[in-house]
N, C-alpha and C positions, 0 to 999 in steps of 0.2 A: 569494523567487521562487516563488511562488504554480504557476506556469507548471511545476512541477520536482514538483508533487503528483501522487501516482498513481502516480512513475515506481520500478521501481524500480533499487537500486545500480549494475548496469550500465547499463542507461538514462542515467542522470544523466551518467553516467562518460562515456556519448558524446557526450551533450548538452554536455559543459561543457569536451570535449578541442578547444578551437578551433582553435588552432595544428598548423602543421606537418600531414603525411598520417597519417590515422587510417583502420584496416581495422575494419569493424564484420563480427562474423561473424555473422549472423541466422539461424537455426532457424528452422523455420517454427511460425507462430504467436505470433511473440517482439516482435511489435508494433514491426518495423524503419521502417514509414511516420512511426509518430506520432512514435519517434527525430529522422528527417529533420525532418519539420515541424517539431519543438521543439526541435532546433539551431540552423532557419535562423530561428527568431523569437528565439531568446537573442540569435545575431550581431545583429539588427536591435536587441534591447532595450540588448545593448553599445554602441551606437553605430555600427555598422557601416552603410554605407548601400547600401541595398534592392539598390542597382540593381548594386551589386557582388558581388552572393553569383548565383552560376546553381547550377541543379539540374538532372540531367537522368535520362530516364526511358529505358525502350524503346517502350513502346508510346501514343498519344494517348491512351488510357483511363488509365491510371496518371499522367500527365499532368496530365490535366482533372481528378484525382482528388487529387493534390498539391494544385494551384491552389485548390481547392474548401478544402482540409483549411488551408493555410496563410491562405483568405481569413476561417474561422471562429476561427483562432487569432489573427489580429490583430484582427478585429472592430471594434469604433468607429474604433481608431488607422487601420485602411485609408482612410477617407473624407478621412482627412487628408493624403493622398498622392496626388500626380500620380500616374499609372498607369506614366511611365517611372522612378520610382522605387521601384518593386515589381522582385522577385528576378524573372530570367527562369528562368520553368520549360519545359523543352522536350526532345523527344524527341533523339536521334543526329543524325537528318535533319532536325528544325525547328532545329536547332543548328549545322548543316553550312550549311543553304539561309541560315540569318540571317549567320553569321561571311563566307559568298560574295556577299553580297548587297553587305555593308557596305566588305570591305574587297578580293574577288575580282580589283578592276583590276588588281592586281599580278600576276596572272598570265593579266590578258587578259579574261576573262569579263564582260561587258557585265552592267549593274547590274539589266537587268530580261532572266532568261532563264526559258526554262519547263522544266518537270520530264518526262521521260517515265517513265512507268507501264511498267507489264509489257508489258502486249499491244501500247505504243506502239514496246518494244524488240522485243519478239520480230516485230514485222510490220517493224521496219526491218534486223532479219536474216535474215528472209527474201526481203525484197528485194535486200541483198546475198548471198545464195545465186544466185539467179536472175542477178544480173548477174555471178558468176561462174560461171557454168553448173553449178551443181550442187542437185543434187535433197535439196529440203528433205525428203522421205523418209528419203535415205541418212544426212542430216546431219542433224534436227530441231533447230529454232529453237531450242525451251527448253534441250534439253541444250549446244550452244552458248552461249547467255546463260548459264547457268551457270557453265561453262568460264571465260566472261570475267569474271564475276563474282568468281568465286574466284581468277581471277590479279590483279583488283584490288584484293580484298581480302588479296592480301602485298604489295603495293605496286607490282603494277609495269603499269607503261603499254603502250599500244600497240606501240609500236616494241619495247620491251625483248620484250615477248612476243613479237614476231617474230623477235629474235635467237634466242632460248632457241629457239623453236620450230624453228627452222631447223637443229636437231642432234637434234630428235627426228622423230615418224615423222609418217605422212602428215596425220593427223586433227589433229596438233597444227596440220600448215600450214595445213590448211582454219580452223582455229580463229583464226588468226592474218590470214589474209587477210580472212577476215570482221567479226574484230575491225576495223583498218585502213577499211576502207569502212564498217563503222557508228559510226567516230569521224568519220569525215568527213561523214555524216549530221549527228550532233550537232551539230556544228559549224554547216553549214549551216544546220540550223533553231535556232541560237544557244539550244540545248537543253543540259540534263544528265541521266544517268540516277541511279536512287536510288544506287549503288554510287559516283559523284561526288562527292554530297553527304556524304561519308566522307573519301575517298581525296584529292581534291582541298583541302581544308581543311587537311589533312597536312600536304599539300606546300606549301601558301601559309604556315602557320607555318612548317615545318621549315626553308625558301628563302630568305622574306623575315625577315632583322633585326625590322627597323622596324614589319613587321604584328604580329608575333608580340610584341613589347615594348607595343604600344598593346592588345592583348588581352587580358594578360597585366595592365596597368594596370587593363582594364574589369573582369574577375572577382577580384577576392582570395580567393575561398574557392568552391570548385566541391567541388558533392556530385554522384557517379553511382550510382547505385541498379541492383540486381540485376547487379552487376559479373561475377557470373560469366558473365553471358552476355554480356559483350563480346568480338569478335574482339581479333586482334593490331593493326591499324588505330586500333581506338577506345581500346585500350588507351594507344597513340604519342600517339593526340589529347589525352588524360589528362592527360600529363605536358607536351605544350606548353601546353597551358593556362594549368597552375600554375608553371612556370617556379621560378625561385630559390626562392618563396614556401611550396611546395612542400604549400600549402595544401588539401592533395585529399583527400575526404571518403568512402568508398566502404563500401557496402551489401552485402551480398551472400550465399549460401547455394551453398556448392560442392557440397552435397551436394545441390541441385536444381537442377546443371547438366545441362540434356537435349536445349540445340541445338547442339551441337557439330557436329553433322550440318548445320548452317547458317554455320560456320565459328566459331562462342564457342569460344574456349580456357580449359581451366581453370586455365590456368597464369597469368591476370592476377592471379586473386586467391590464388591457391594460394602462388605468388612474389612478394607484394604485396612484403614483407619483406625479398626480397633487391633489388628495383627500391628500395625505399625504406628502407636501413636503419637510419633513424631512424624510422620509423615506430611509431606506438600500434596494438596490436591489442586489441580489445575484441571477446568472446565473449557472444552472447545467446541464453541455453540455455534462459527459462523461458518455455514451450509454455503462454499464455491464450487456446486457442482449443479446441481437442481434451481428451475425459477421459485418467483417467491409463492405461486399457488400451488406446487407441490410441498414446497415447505412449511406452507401453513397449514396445509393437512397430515402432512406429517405431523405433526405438534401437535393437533386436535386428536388422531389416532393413537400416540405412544401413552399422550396424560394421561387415559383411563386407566392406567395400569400403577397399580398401589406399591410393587416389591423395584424401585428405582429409585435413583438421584437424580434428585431437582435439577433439570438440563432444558430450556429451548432453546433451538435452532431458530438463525437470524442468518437472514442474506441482506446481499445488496445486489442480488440480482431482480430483473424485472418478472413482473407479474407472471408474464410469459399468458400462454394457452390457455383456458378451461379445463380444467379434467373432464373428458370423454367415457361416460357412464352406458354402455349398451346393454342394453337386453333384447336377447333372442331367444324364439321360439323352442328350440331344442340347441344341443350341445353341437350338433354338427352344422348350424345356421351359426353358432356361435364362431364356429372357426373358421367355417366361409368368410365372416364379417370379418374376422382379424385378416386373413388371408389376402380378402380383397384391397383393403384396407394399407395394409401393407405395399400390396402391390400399387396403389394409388400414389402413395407417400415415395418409391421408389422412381414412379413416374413425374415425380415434382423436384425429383433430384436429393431426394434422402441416401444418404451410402447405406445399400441392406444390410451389412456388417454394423449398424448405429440404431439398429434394429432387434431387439428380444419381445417372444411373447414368453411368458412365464406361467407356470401352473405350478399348481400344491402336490399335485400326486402324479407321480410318471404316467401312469394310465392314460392320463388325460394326452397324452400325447399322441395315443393311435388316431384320432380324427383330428390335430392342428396336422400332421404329418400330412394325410388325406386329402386336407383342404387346400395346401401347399402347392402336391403337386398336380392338383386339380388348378389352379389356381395360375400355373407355371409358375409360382416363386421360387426362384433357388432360397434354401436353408440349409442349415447345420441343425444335427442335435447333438446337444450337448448329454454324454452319457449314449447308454446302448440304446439302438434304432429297436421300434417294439416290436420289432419280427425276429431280430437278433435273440433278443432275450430266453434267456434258457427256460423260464418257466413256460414262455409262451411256444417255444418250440414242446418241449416236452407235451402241453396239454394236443396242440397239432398234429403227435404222433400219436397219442390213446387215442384220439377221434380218428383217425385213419384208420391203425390195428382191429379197433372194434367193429370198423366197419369191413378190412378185409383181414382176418385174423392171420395166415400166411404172411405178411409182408413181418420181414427178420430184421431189418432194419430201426423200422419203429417197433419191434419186441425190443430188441438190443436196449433203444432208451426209454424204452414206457418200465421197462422192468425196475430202473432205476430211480423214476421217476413216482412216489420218494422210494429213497432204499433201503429194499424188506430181505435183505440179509442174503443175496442171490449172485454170489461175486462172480469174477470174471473166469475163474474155472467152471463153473455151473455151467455159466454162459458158453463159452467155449464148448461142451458137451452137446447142448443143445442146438446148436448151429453146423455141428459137425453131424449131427444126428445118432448122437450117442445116449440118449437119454435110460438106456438101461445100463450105463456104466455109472449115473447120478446115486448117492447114498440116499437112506431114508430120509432123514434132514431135510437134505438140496430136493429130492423129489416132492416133500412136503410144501415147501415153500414154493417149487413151481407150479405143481397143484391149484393152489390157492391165488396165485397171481391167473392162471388161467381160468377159473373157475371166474373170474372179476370180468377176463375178455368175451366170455361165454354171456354170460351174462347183460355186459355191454351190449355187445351184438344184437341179442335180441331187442332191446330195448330202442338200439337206433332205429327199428322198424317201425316202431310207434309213436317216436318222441317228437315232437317238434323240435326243430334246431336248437336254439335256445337252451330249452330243458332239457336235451342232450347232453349239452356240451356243459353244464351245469351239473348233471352226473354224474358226467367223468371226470371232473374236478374231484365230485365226493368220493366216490366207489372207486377212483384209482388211492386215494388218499392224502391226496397232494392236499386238499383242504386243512384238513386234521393236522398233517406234519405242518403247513406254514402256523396253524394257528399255536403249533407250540413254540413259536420262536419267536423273536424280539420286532423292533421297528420294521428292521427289511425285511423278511419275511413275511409282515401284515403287508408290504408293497407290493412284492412276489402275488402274494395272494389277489389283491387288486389288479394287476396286471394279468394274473391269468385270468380274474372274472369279466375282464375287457372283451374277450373273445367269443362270453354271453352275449354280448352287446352287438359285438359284429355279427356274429350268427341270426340273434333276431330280426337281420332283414331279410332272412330266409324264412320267417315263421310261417305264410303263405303257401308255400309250396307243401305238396308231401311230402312225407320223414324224409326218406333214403337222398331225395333228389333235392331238397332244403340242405341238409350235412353236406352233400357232395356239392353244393353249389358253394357253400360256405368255407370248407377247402378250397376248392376253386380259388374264390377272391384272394381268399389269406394267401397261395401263394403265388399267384400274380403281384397280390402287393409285397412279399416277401423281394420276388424278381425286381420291381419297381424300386424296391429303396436301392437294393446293389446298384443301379441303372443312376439312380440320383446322387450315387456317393461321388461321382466325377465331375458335380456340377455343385457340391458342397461348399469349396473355396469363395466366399465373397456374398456368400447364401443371409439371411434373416436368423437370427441363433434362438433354438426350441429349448428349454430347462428348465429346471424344478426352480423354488424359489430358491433352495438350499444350495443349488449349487452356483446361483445368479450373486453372492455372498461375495463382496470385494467387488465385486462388477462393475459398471455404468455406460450407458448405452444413452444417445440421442433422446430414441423412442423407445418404450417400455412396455407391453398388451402383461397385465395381470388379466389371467381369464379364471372361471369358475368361479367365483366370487358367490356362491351358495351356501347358506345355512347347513353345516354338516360336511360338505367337503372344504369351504375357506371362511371360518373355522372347523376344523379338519373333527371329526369325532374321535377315530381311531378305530381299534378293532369294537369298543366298547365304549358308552357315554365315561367309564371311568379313570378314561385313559386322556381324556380330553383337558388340557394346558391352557383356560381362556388366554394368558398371560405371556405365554407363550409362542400360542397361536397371533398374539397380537402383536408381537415383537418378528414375527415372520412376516405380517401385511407389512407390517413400518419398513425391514429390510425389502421388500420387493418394491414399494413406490419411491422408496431413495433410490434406486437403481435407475432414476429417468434424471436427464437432464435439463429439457426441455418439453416432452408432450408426453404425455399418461394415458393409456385407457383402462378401465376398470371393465371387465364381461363376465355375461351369466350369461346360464338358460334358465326358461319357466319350466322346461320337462328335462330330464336328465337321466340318459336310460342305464343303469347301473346292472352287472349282473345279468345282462337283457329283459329286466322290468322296467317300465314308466315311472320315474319318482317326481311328485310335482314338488318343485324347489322353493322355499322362501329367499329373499335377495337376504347377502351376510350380512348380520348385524354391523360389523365394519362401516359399510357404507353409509349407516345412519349417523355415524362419529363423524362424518364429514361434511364440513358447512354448505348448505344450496349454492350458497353465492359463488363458489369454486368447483360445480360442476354445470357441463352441459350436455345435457343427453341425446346420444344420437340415434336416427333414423336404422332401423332393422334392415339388413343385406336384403335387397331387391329379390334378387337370385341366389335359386339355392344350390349352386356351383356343383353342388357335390354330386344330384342328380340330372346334371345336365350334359 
């Protein structure tokens, strides 16, 4: 078995445990992909045939990324293969949409339906808002979609939701009535949403016999990769899969479980053992990606953590570097220092493509951006540029309008921005200048949004920049609407209060000419990033830690590294995951290969206040002897 070289003892050990459910526990760095691949080509060289083994992934990129890897491991013998005899590789939801497509009738679902996206669900609950009178303001689309999402994702349906709800308080009713009229949308447009493409497959095994036995016949051996991050739902879908055969395959790292917050339970993999007590568990502790002093920090960082399987990571790779610990003065000397820093290591012959700095919360990316192109480094970011972003556009157009109330433009999106019930006929009246063809209602409503710009206005006359632009956060409402909504919307939130922060370098100036100078910057640097997007290719990659997940780069900058933003508080001390929080450090310093830097700042202007920062506890979990602290950036690039 030629196929079985390179691997090594536990490797083999997963690779050759066919039978029955087998739990692999993969460390990161422990080479769990080429595991999968060189499983499902052993079954294939067994005998097994193609089209009976599925795999499945979470994301299309991991996906396309199997396929790729299993198309080079079978190599000539693929050409000898119809295409429907090849393993199907696919995501949760290309798994959900295939198993509905094929055998769905049983529960009704017509053989060709379409998918609705986000924006498709949230515009069709806002539509059920409006027809039952109430204001998408008070109740916001997303955080409803939420709501229904996560009563999907435990299993239960419409109606069931509206019993429960009917013994709790009012918002669940509202939640409940709306859910009800956006299934009957569905319906109507012989539609499903991605929450569907889960929960309804569930229930078409769970219900039907006869589906569930021919499905069950079509997979003998199902692998799921990155198992900790499946909900309770995909976990249910698991086990009907594999039925008596009990043939389930799974991948996974509990100790870079970090969407829980998206509903991943860590008790699928954590209890694989007790759902399956026949089960193999096979542990992969040795770390071929990272040197050995990232590795030993990693192992000092993850052991604090109580809800895990006993796991250390072992290389055989050398010591390697120091980890690189800076601290600087404020948060924009902090991304000078990576900036520079970067640019150094690029001058020594590093590929800036083998280069990521990382941060906790998107915000943080308006000043590495900054620093960047202050700096000449080409970058990429990963995710929307911060001038992109809608909330941050949005809050850019209330600070304009309040300041010149005529411009129609920014009325058009400040009106929206959140939305207080003033649809696109209103709008239309008002721009044509038809505002005595408006009913009581729609005049009501416009009243009161302009009553908010009247108000504004004055205020910019007096406010310093800062606390301007912190008002119109409040007094447009965009505050109040994000805070009713879930994770992204507390980021939303952050992200727009970024633009406090930038404005406070106007607080010096008087009002009028401080706001207008703050416009100003914002959109020069708006122009600026357009200007940089052609210089992106081959650039330094900017991202959250979340999306840095599967990744590995060269060099790695973790920045923010502050008591309260890494580990992250949230909206509220009670939203706060130590354990969690400490499973997201462990994945952002496995993300290095060879050099680490850890950054903070002592002042950290949030909001545009002064916060003096304590360094994260994190960094106390990490041994002296595997750090060395470096010298504060000379130059402060950013004013220069």
């Amino acid at each position: 078995m030629k196929y079985l070289d390179g691997l090594n003892d536990r490797q083999k050990e997963a690779v050759l445990a066919t039978d029955g459910p087998v739990s692999v526990l993969a460390g990161a760095g422990s080479g769990k992909t080429r595991v999968l691949t060189t499983r499902i080509y052993h079954l294939i060289r067994e005998g097994v045939p193609g089209e009976k083994i599925l795999a499945v992934t979470f994301t299309n990129k991991a996906a396309r990324e199997m396929r790729e890897r299993l198309s080079r491991v079978l190599g000539e013998e693929l050409t000898t293969w119809k295409r429907g005899n090849l393993p199907l590789v696919a995501t949760f939801h290309g798994l959900g949409r295939e198993l509905l497509e094929s055998y769905g009738s049983a529960l009704g679902i017509p053989r060709h339906f379409s998918i609705f996206d986000r924006d498709d669900s949230e515009r069709a609950i806002k539509n059920a808002l409006k027809e039952l009178d109430m204001d998408p303001k008070e109740y916001p689309p997303r955080a409803l979609l939420a709501r229904i999402s996560r009563a999907k994702g435990e299993g239960l349906s419409a109606p069931e939701f509206a019993e429960k709800s009917s013994r709790e308080g009012f918002r669940s009713r509202v939640a409940s009535d709306v859910w009800l009229k956006y299934d009957a949308v569905l319906k109507k447009e012989r539609a499903l949403d991605f929450d569907d493409l889960i929960t309804l497959p569930v229930k078409l095994l769970a219900e039907h016999e006869d589906v569930r036995k021919q499905v069950q016949d079509r997979f003998h051996y199902v692998h799921i990769d990155e198992f900790q991050d499946t909900n309770e739902l995909q976990g249910r879908l698991a086990t009907l899969l594999t039925g008596a055969r009990k043939n389930l395959f799974v991948v996974g790292d509990i100790d870079q479980t970090i969407y829980t917050w998206r509903g991943a339970t860590i008790e699928n993999l954590l209890r694989f053992d007790e759902t399956y007590p026949d089960a193999k568990t096979i542990v992969l502790e040795h770390n071929y990606r990272s040197s050995k002093n990232i590795v030993d920090a990693a192992n000092t960082i993850i052991e604090k953590n109580k809800n895990r399987k006993e796991k250390r990571s072992v290389t055989s790779n050398a010591s390697g570097e120091p980890i690189i610990v800076s601290v600087s003065d404020t948060a924009e000397r902090e991304a000078a220092y990576i900036a520079q820093e970067a640019a150094r290591l690029v001058s020594c012959g590093i590929d800036p493509m083998q280069i990521a700095v990382l941060y906790r919360t998107n915000f943080q990316s308006r000043a590495m951006e900054e620093a960047f192109l202050a700096a000449r480094v080409p970058y990429k970011l990963l995710g929307t540029q911060f001038y992109d972003r809608k909330e941050v556009k949005d809050v850019i157009a209330w600070v304009r309008l309040a300041l010149e109330p005529g411009r129609e433009a920014d009325r058009v999106r400040a009106v929206q921005a959140p939305s207080r019930g003033i649809g696109k006929t209103t709008l239309g009246k008002l721009v044509a200048g038809k505002r005595g063809e408006l009913r009581p209602g729609e005049r009501a409503k416009v009243e009161t949004f302009e009553k908010i710009v009247v108000a504004l206005n004055a205020a910019a006359q007096t406010d310093i920049p800062s606390a301007f632009v912190r008002r119109v956060i409040e007094e447009s409402g965009m505050k109040a609407s994000f805070e009713k909504g879930g994770e992204d919307d507390a980021e939303r939130l952050e992200n727009a209060q970024e633009l406090a922060t930038l404005a406070s370098r106007h607080d010096d100036l008087p009002s009028m000419e401080g706001i207008n100078a703050f416009l100003a910057e914002a959109a020069l640097a708006g122009d600026q990033d357009e200007l940089d997007r052609t210089q992106e290719r081959g650039g330094v990659t900017l991202m959250t830690v979340h999306a840095a997940k599967g990744l590995e780069f060269d060099v790695v900058f973790v920045s923010g590294l502050e008591e309260g933003l890494f580990p992250h508080e949230g909206m509220n001390e009670e939203e706060r995951d130590e354990e969690e929080e400490r499973r997201l450090f462990y994945v952002a310093i496995t993300r290095a290969r060879q050099k680490l830097y850890l950054t903070l700042a002592r002042v950290r202007r949030i909001y545009g206040t002064d916060f003096l920062s304590d360094p994260s506890s994190f960094l106390d979990d990490i041994d002296d002897s595997l750090i060395q602290y470096a010298h504060e950036v000379e130059e402060d690039v950013i004013e220069a």
